[in-house]
PAVOKE-35703 format. One record per atom (N, C-alpha, C): x negated, y negated, z negated; atom name; residue in three letters; chain. Coordinates in pm, whole numbers, plus 32768, in hexadecimal, padded with zeros to 4 digits. Example, Ala and Ser with C-alpha at 12.3 -4.5 7.8 and 13.67 -1.06 7.14 Angstrom:
! PAVOKE-35703
    c1    c2    c3  at   aa  ch
  7AD9  8239  7CF4   N  ALA   A
  7B32  81C2  7CF4  CA  ALA   A
  7AD8  814A  7CF4   C  ALA   A
  7AFB  80E1  7D3C   N  SER   A
  7AA9  806A  7D36  CA  SER   A
  7AF6  7FFD  7CED   C  SER   A
//
This chain:
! PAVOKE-35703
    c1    c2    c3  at   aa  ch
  C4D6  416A  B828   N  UNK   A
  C4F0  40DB  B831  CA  UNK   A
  C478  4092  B86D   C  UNK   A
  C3DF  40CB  B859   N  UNK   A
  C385  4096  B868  CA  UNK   A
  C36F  4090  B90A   C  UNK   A
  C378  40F4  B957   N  UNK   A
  C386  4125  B9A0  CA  UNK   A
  C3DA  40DE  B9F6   C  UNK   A
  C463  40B1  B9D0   N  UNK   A
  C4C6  407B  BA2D  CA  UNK   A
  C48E  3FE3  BA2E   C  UNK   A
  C452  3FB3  B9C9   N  UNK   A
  C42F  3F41  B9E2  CA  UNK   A
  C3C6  3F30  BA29   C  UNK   A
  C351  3FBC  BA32   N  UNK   A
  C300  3F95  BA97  CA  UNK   A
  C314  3FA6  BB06   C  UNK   A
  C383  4012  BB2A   N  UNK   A
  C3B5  4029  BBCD  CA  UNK   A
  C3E5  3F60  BC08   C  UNK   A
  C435  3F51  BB73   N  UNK   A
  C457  3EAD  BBB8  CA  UNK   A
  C409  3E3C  BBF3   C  UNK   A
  C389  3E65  BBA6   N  UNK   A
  C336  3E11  BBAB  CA  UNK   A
  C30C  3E1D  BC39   C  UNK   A
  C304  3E6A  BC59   N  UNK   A
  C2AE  3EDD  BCCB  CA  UNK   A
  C303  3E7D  BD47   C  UNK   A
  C3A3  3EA3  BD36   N  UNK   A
  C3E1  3E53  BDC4  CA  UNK   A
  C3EB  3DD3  BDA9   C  UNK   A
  C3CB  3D83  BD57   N  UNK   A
  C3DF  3CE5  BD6C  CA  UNK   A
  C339  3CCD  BD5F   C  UNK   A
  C2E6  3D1B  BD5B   N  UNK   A
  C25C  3CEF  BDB5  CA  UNK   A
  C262  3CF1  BE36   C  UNK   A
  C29D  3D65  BE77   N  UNK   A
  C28C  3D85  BF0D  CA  UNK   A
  C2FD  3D18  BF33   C  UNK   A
  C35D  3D06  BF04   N  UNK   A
  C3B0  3C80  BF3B  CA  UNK   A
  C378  3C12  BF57   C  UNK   A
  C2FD  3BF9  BEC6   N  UNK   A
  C2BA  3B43  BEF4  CA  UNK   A
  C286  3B5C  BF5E   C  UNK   A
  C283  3ABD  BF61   N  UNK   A
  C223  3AA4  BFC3  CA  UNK   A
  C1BA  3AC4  BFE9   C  UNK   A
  C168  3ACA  BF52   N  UNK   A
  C0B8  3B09  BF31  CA  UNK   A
  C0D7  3BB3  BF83   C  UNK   A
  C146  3BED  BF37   N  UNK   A
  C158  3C82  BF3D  CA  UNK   A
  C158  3C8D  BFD6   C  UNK   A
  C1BC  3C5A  C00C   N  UNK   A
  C1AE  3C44  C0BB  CA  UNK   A
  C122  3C35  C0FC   C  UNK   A
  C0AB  3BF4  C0D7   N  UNK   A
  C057  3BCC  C120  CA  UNK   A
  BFF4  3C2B  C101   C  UNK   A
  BFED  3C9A  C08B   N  UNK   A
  BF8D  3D1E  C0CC  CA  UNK   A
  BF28  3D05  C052   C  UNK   A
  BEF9  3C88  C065   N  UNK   A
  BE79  3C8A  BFF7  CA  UNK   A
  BEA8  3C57  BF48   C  UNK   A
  BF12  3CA7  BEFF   N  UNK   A
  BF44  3CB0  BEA4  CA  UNK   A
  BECD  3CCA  BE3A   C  UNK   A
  BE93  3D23  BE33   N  UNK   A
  BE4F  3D24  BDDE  CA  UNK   A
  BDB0  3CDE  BDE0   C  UNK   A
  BD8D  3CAE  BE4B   N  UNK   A
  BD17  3C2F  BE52  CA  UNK   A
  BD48  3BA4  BE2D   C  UNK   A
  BDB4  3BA4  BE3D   N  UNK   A
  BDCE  3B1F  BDEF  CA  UNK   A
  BE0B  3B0B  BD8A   C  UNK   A
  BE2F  3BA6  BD3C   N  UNK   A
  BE37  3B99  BCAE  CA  UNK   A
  BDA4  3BA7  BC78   C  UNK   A
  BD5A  3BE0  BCA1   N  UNK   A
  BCC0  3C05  BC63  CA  UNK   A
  BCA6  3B71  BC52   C  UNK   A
  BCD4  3B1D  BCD3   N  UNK   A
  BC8E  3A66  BCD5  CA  UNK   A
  BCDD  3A2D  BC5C   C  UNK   A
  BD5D  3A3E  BC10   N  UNK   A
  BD96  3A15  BBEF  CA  UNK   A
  BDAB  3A1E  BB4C   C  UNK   A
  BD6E  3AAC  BB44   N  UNK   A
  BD4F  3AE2  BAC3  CA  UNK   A
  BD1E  3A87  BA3F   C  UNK   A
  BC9F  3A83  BA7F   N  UNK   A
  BC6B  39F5  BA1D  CA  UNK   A
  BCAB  3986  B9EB   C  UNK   A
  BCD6  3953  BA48   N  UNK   A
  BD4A  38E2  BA20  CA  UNK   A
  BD92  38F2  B9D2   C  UNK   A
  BDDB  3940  B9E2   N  UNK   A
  BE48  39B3  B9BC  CA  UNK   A
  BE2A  39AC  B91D   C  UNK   A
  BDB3  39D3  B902   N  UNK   A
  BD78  39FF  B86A  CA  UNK   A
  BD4C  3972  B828   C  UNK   A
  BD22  3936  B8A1   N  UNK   A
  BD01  38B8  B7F3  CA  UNK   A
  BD6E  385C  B7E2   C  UNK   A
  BDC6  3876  B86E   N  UNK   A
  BE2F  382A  B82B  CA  UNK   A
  BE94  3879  B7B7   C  UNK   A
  BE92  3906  B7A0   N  UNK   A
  BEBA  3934  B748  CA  UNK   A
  BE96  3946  B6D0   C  UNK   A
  BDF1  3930  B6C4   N  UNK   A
  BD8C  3927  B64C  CA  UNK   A
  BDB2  3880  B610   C  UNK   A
  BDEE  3836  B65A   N  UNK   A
  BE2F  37C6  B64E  CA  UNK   A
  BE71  378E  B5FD   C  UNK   A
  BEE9  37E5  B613   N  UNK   A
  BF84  37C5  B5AF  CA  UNK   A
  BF4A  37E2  B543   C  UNK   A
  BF2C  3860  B516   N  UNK   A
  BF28  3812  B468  CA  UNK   A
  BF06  37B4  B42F   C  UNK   A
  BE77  376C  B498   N  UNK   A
  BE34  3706  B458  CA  UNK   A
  BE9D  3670  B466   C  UNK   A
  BE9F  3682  B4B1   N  UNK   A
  BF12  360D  B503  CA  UNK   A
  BFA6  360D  B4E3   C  UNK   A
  BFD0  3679  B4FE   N  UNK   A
  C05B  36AA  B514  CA  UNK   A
  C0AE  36BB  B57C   C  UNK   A
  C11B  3699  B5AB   N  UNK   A
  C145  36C9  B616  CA  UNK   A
  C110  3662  B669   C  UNK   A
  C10C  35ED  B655   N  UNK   A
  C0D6  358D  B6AC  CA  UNK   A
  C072  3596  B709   C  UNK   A
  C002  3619  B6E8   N  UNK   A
  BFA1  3662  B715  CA  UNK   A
  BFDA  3665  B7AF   C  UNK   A
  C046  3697  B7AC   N  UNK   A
  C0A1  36CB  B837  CA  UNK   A
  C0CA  3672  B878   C  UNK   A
  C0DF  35FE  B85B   N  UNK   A
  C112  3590  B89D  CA  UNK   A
  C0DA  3580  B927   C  UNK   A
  C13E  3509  B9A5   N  UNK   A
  C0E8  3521  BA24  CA  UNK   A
  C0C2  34A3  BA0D   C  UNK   A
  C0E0  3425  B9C8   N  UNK   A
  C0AB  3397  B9CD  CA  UNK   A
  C043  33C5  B94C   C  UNK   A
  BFD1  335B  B993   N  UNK   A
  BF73  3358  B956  CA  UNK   A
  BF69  330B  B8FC   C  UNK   A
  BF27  3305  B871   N  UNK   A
  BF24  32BF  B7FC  CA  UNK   A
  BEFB  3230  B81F   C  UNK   A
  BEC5  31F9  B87C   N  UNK   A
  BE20  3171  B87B  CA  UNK   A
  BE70  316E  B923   C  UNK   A
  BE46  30FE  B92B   N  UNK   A
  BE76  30C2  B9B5  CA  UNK   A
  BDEC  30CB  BA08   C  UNK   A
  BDFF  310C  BAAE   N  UNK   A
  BDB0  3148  BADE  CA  UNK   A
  BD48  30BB  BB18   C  UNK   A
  BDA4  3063  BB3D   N  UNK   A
  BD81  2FFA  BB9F  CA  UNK   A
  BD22  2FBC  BB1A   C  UNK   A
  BD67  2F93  BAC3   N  UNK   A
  BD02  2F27  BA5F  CA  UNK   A
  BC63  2F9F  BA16   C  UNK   A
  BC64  2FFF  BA31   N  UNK   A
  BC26  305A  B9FC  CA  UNK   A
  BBC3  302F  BAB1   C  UNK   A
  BBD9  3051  BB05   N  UNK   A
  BB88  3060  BB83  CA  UNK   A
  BB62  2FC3  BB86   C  UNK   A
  BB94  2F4F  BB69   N  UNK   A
  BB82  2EA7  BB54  CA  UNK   A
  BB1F  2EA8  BB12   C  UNK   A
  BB0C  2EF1  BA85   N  UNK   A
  BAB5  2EDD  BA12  CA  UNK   A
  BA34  2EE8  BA30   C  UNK   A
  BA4B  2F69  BA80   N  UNK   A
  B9C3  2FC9  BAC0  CA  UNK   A
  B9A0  2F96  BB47   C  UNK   A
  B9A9  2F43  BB6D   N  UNK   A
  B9AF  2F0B  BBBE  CA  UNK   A
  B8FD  2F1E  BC25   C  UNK   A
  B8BE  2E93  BBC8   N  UNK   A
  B831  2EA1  BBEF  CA  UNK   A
  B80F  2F2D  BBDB   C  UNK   A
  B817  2F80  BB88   N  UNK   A
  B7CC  301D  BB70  CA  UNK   A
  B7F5  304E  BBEE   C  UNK   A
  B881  3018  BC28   N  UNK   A
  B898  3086  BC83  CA  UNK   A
  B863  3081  BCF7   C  UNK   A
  B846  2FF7  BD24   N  UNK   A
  B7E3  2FBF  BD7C  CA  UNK   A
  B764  2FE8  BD5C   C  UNK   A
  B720  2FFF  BD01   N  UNK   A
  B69F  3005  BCEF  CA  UNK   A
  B672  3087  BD34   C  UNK   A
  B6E9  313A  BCDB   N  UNK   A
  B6C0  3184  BCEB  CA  UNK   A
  B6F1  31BF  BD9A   C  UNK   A
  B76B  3159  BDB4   N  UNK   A
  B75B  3171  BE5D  CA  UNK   A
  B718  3144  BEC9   C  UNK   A
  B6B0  30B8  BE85   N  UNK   A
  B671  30AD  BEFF  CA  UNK   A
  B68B  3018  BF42   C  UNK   A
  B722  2FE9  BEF9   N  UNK   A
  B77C  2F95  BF59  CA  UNK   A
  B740  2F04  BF20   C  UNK   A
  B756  2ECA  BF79   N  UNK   A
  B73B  2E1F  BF75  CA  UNK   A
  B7EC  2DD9  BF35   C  UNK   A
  B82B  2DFE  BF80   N  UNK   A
  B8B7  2DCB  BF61  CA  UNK   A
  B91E  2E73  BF75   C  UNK   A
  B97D  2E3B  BF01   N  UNK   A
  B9D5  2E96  BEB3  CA  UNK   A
  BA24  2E4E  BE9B   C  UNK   A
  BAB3  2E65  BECD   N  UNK   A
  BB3E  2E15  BE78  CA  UNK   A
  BBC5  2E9C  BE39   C  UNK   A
  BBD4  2E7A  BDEA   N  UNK   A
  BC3C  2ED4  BDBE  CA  UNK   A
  BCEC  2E7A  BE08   C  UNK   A
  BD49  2EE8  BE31   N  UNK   A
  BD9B  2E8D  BE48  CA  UNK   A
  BE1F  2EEC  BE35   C  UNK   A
  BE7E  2ECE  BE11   N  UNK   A
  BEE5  2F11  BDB5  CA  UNK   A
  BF2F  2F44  BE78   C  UNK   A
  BF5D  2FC2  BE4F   N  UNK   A
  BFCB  300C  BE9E  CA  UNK   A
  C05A  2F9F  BE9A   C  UNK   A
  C07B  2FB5  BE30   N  UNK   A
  C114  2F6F  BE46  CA  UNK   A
  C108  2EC0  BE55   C  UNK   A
  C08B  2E7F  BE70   N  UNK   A
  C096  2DDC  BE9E  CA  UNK   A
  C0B8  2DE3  BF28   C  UNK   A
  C11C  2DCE  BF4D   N  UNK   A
  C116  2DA1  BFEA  CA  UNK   A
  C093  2D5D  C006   C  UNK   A
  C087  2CED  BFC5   N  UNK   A
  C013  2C7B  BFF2  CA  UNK   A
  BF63  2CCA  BFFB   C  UNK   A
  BF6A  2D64  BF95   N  UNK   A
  BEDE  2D8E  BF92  CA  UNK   A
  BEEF  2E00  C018   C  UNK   A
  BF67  2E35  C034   N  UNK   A
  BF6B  2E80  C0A2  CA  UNK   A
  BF49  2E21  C11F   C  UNK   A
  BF6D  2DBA  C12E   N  UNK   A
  BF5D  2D68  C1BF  CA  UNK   A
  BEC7  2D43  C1B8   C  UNK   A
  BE92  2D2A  C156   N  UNK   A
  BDF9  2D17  C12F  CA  UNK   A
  BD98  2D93  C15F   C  UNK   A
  BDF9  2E34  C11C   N  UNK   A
  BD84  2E98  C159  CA  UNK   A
  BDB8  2EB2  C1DF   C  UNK   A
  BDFA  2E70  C22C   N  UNK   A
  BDE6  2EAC  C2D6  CA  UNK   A
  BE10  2F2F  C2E2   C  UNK   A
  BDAC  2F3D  C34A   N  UNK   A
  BDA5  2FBB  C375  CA  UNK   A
  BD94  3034  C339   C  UNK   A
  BD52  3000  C269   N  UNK   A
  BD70  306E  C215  CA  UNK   A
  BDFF  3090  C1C5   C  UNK   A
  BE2E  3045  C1E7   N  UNK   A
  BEB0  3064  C1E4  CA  UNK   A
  BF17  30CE  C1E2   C  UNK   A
  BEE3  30E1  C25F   N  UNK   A
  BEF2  317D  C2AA  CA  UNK   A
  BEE9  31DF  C250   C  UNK   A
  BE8A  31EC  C1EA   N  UNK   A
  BE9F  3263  C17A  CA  UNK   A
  BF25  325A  C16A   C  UNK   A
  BF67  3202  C12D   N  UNK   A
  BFDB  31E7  C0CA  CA  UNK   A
  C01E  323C  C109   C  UNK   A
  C034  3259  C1BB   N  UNK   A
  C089  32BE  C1B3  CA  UNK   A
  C076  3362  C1AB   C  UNK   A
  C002  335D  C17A   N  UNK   A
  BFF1  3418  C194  CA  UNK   A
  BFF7  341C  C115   C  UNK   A
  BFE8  33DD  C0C8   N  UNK   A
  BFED  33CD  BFF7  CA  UNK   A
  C06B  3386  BFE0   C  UNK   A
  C0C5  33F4  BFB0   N  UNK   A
  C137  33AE  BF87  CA  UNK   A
  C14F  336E  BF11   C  UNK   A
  C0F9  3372  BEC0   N  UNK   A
  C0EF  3343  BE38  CA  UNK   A
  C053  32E8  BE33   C  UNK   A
  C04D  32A5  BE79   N  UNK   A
  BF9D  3272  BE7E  CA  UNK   A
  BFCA  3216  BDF0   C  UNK   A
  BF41  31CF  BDAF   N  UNK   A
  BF64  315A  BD44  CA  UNK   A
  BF08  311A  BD68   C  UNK   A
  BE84  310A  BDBD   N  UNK   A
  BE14  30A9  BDF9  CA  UNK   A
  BE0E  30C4  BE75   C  UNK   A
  BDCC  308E  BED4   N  UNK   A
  BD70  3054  BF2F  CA  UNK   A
  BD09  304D  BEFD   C  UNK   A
  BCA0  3073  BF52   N  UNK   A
  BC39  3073  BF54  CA  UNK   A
  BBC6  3027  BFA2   C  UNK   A
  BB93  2F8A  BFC2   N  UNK   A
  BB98  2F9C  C05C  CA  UNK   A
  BACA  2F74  C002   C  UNK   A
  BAA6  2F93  C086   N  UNK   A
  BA21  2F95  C054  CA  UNK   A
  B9D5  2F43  C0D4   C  UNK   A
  B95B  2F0B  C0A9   N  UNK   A
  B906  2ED6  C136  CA  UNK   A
  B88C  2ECB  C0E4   C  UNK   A
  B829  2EF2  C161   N  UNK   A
  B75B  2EF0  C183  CA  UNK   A
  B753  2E68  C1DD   C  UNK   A
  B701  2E3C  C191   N  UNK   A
  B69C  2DF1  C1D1  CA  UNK   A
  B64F  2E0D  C244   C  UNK   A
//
């Protein structure tokens, strides 16, 4: 039984996508870690551990930190500006342009030096 389940396993790796692209096992080695503390996780947590939305809202968390984040980058001006505002997308321009290679973005980022 053990066996048939690992033969299964075996062809719906080589089916994905990952399995298709050759470097299967370098990007489970990358992936491993993750892998483990989010499983060292659930008990403490519970299943919620697993969840894909995050507990704390990313934007008011990057707002808060705001000056620190300026400080430790260097930057003079920093604005946080939400993905789904129309009004903060027409604001970042030409950074914009992320939004489409990230199908799930939740900020903008737009940054400026003095």
């Amino acid at each position: 039984m053990r066996k048939l389940c690992r033969n299964r396993l075996q062809v719906q790796k080589k089916k994905s996508a990952l399995g298709q692209e050759g470097n299967f096992k370098q990007t489970q080695k990358l992936c491993m870690p993750f892998l483990r503390f989010k499983k060292d996780k659930v008990p403490a947590v519970g299943v919620q551990a697993l969840d894909l939305k995050l507990p704390f809202c990313e934007i008011e968390v990057l707002k808060e930190n705001l000056e620190l984040i300026k400080r430790q980058l260097g930057l003079d001006r920093l604005e946080v500006l939400s993905a789904t505002d129309a009004d903060a997308i027409e604001k970042a321009w030409n950074h914009a342009i992320l939004l489409k290679s990230n199908p799930h973005p939740q900020e903008i980022l737009v940054q400026g030096r003095s």
